[in-house]
Backbone as JSON, one array per atom type, in Angstrom:
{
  "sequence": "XXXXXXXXXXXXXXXXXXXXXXXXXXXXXXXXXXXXXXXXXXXXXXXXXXXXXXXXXXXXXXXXXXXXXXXXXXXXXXXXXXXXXXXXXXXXXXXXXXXXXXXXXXXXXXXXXXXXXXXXXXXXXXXXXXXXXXXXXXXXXXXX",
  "N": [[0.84, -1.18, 0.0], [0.76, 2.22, -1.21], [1.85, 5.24, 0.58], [0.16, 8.19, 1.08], [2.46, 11.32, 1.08], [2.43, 14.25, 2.73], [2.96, 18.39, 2.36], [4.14, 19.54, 4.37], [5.64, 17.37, 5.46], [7.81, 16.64, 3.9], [8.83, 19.51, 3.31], [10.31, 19.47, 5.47], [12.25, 17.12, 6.0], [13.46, 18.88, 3.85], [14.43, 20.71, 4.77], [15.4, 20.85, 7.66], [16.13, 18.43, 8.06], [15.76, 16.42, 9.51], [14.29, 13.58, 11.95], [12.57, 13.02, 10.08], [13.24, 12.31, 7.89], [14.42, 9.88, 8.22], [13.15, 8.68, 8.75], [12.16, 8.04, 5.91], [13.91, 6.81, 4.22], [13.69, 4.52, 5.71], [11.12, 3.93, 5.63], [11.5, 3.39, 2.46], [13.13, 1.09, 2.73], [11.68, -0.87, 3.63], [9.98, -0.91, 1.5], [7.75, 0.73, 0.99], [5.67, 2.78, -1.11], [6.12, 5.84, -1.63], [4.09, 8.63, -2.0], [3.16, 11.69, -3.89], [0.61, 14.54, -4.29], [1.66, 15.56, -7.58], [1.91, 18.78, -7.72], [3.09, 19.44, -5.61], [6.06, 20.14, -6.01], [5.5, 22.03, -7.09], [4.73, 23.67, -5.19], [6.95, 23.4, -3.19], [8.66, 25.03, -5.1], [7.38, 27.69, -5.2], [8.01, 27.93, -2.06], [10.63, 28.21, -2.21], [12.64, 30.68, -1.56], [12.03, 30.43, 0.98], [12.7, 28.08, 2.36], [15.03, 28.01, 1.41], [16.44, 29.55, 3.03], [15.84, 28.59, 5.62], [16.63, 26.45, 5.6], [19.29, 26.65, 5.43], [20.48, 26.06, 3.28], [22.59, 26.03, -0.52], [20.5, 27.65, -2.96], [20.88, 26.0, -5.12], [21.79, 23.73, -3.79], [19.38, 23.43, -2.56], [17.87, 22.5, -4.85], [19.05, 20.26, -6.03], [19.12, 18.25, -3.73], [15.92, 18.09, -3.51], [15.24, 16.86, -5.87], [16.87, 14.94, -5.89], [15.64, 13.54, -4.06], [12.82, 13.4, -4.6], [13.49, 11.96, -7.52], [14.23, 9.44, -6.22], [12.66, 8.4, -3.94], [10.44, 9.75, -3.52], [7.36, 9.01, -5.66], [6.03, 11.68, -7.86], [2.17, 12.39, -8.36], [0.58, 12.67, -11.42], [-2.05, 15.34, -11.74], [-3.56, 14.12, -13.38], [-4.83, 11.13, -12.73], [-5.7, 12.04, -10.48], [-7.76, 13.76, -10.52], [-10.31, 13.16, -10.63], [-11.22, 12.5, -8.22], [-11.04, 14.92, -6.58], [-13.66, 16.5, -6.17], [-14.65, 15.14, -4.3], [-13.02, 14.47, -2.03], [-12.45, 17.72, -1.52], [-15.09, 17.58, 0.29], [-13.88, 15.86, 2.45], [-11.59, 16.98, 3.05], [-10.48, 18.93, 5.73], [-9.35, 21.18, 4.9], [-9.22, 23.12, 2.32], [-6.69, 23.79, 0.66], [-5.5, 21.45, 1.52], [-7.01, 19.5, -0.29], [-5.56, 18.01, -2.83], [-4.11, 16.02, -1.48], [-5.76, 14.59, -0.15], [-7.51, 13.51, -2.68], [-5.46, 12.05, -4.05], [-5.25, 10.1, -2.05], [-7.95, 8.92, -2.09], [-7.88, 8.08, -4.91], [-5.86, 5.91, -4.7], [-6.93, 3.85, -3.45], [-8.07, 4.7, -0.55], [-5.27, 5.28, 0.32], [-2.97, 5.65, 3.43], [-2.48, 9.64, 4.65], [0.66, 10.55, 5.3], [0.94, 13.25, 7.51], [1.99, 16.52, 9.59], [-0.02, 17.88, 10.2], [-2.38, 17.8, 12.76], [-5.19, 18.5, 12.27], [-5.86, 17.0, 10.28], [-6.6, 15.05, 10.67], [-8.85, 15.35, 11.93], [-10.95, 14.36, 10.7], [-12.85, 11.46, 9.67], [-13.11, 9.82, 6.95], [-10.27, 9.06, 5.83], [-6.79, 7.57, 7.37], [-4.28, 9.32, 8.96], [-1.77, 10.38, 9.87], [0.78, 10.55, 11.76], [4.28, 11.52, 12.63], [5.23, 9.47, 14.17], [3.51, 7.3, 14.46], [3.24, 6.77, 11.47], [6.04, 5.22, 11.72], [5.35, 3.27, 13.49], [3.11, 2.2, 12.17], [4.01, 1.07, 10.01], [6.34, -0.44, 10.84], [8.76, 0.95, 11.72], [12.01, 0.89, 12.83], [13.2, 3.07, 15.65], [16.47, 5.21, 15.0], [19.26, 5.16, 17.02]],
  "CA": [[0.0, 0.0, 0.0], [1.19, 3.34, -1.32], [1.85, 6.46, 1.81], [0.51, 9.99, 0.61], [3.59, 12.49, 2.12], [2.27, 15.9, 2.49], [4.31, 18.73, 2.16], [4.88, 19.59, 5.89], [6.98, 16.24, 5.71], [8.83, 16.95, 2.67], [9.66, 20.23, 3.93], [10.62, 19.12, 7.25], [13.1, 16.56, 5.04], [14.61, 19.82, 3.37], [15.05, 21.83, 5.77], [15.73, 20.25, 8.95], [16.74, 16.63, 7.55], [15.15, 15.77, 10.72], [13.73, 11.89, 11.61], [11.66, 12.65, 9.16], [14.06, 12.06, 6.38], [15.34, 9.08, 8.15], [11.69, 7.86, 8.31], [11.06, 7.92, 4.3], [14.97, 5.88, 4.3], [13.03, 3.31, 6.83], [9.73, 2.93, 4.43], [12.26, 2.83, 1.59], [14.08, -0.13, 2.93], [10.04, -1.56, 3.72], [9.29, -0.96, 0.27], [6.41, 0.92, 1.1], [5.76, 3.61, -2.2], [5.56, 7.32, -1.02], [3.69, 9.31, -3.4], [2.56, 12.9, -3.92], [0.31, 15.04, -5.71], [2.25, 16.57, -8.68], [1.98, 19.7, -7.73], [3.96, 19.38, -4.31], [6.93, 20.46, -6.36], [5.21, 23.86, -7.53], [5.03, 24.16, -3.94], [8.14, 23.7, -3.28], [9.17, 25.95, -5.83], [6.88, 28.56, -4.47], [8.73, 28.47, -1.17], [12.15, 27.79, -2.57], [13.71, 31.36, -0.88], [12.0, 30.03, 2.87], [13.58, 26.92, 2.36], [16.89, 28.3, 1.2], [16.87, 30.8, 4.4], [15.55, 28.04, 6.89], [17.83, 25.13, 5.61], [20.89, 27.02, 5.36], [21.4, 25.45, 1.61], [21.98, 27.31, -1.25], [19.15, 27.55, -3.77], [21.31, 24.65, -6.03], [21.51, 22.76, -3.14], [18.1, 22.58, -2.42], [17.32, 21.51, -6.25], [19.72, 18.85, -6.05], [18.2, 17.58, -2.53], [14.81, 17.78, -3.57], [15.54, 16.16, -7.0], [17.07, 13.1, -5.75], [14.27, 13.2, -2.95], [11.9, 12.49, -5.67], [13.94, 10.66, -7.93], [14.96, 8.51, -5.22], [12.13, 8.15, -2.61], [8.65, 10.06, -3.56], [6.39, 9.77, -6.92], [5.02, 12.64, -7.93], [0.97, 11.66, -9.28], [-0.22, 13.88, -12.08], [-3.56, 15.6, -11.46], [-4.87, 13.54, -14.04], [-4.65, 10.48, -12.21], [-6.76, 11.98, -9.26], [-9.2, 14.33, -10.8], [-12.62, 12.5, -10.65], [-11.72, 12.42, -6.73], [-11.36, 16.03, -6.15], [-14.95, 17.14, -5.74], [-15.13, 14.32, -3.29], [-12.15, 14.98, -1.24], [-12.98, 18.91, -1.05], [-15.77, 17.33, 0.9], [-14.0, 15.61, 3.4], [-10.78, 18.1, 3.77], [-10.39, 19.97, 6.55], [-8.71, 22.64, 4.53], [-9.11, 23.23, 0.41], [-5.74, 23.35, 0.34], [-4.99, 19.63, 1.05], [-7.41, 18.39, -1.06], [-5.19, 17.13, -3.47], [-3.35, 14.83, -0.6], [-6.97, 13.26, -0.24], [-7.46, 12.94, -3.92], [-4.64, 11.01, -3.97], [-5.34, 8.85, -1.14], [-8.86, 8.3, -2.62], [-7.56, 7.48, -6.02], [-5.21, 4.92, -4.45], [-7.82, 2.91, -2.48], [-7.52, 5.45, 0.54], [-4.42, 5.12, 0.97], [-2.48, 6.48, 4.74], [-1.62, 10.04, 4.37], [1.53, 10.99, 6.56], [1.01, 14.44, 7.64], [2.3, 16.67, 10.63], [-0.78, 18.72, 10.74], [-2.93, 17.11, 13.69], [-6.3, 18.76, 12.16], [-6.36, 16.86, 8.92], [-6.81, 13.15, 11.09], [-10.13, 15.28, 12.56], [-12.4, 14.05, 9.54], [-13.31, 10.36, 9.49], [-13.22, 9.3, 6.09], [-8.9, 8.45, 5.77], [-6.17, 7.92, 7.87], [-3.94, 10.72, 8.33], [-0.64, 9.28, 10.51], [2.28, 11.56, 12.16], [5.47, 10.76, 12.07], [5.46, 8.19, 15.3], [2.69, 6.61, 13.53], [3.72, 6.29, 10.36], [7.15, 4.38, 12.0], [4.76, 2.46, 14.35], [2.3, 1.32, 11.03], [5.21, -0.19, 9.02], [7.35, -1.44, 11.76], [10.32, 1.14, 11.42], [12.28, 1.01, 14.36], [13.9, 4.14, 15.79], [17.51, 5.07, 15.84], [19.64, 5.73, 18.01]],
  "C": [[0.88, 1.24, 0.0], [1.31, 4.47, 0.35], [1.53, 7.51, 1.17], [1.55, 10.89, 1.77], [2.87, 13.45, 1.48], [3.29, 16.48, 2.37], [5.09, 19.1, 3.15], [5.66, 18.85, 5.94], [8.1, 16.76, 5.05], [9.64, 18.01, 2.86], [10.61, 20.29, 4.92], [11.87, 18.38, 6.36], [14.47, 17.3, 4.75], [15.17, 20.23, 4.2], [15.87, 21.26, 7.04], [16.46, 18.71, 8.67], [16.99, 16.01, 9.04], [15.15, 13.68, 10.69], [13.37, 11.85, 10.73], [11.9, 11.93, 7.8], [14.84, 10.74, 6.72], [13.81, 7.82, 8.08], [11.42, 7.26, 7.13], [12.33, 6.75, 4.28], [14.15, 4.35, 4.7], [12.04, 2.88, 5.78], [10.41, 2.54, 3.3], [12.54, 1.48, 1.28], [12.51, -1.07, 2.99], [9.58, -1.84, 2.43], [8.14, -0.37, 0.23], [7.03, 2.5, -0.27], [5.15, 5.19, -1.66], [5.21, 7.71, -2.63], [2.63, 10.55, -2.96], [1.52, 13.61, -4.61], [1.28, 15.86, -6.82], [2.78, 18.19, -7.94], [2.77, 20.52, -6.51], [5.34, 20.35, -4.55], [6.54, 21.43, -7.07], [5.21, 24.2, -5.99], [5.99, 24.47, -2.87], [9.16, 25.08, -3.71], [8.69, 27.29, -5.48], [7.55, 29.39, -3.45], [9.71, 28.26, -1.16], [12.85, 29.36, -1.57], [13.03, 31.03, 0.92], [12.81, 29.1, 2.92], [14.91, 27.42, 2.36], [17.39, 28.67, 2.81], [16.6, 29.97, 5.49], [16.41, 26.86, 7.28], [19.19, 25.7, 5.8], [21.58, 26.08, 4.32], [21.16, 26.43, 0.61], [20.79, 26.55, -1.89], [19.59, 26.44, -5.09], [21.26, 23.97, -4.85], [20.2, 22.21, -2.65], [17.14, 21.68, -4.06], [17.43, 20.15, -6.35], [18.88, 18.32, -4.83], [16.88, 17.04, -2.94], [14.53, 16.95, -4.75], [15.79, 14.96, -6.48], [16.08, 12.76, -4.43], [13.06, 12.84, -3.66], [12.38, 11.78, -7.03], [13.89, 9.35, -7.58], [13.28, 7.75, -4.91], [10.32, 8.81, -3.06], [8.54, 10.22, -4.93], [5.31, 10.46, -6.93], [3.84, 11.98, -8.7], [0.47, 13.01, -10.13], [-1.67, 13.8, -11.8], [-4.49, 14.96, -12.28], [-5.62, 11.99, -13.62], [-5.7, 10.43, -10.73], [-8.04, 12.72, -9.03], [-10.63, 14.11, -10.41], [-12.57, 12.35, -9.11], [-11.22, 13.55, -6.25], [-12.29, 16.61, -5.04], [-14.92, 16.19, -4.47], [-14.06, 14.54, -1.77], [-12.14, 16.65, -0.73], [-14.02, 18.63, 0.18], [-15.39, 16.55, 2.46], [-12.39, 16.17, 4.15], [-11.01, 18.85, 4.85], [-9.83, 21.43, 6.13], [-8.44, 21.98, 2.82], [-7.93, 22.84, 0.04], [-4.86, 21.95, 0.26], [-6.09, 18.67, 0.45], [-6.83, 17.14, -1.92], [-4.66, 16.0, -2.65], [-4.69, 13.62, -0.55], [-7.56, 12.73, -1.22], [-6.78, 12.22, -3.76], [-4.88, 9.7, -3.35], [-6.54, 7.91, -1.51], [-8.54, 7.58, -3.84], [-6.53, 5.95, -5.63], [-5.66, 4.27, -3.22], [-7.79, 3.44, -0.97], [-6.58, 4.99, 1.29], [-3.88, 6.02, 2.42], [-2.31, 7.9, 3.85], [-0.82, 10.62, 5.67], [1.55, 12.49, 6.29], [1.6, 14.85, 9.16], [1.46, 18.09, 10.91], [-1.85, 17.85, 11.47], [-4.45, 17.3, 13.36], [-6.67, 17.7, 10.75], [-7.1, 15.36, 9.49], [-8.09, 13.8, 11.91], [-11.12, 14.93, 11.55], [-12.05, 11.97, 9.45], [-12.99, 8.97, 8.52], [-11.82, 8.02, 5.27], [-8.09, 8.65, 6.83], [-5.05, 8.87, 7.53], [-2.96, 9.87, 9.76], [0.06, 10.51, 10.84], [3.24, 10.64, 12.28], [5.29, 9.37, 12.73], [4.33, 7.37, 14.6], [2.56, 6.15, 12.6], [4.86, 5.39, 10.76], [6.45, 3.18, 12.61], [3.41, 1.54, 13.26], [2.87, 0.2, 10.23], [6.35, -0.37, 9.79], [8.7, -0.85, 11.71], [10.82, 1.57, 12.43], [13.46, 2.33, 14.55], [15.23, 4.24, 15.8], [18.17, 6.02, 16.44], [20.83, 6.49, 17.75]]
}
């Protein structure tokens, strides 16, 4: 079963190359398939000078990073792929803006999505995982 990563993770990844980035390593090695909406990486690109200024990389280093971070480790899903579950996911978002994460998850048999906003797991319909949760679903043990 696929993981939707929001972009709070992904960011968290860049910037901080926190657990979080040792987390996606861990599902890696699991085989479990992270996957995004498309458009994650306009979002990215969006906040490419926060990132620069919060990671302390330059603005090539975060290309390269985030490049082999989805080379590597997350597929991006084109919007065409999750369209027809939009309208339906608007409906059970907590916020417009992550619809597409629940498109996704709907289009791929509601799949988990790992987020590190605590409001998105108040609606019913999908799970919605934080980090310790996501390690504690697919068995990835902490280190030390």
């Amino acid at each position: 079963m696929p993981l939707v990563i929001d972009a709070n993770v992904v960011f968290s990844c860049v910037i901080s190359r926190d657990r979080a980035l040792d987390t996606v390593f861990g599902l890696y090695d699991k085989g479990v398939a992270l996957i995004s909406p498309e458009y994650l990486l306009e979002e990215i690109e969006r906040n490419r000078r926060k990132i620069v200024k919060c990671s302390g990389l330059s603005s090539e280093e975060v290309t390269f990073f985030v490049s082999n971070l989805f080379s590597e480790f997350i597929s991006p899903v084109p919007e065409s792929k999750y369209a027809c579950f939009l309208e339906e996911a608007k409906t059970i978002s907590p916020d417009l803006k992550d619809a597409p994460y629940f498109a996704v998850s709907l289009a791929y048999d509601k799949s988990p999505i790992w987020s590190r906003e605590p409001r998105l797991a108040k609606q019913k319909h999908v799970k919605v995982l934080s980090d310790e949760k996501v390690r504690a679903y697919f068995g990835i043990k902490e280190e030390l």
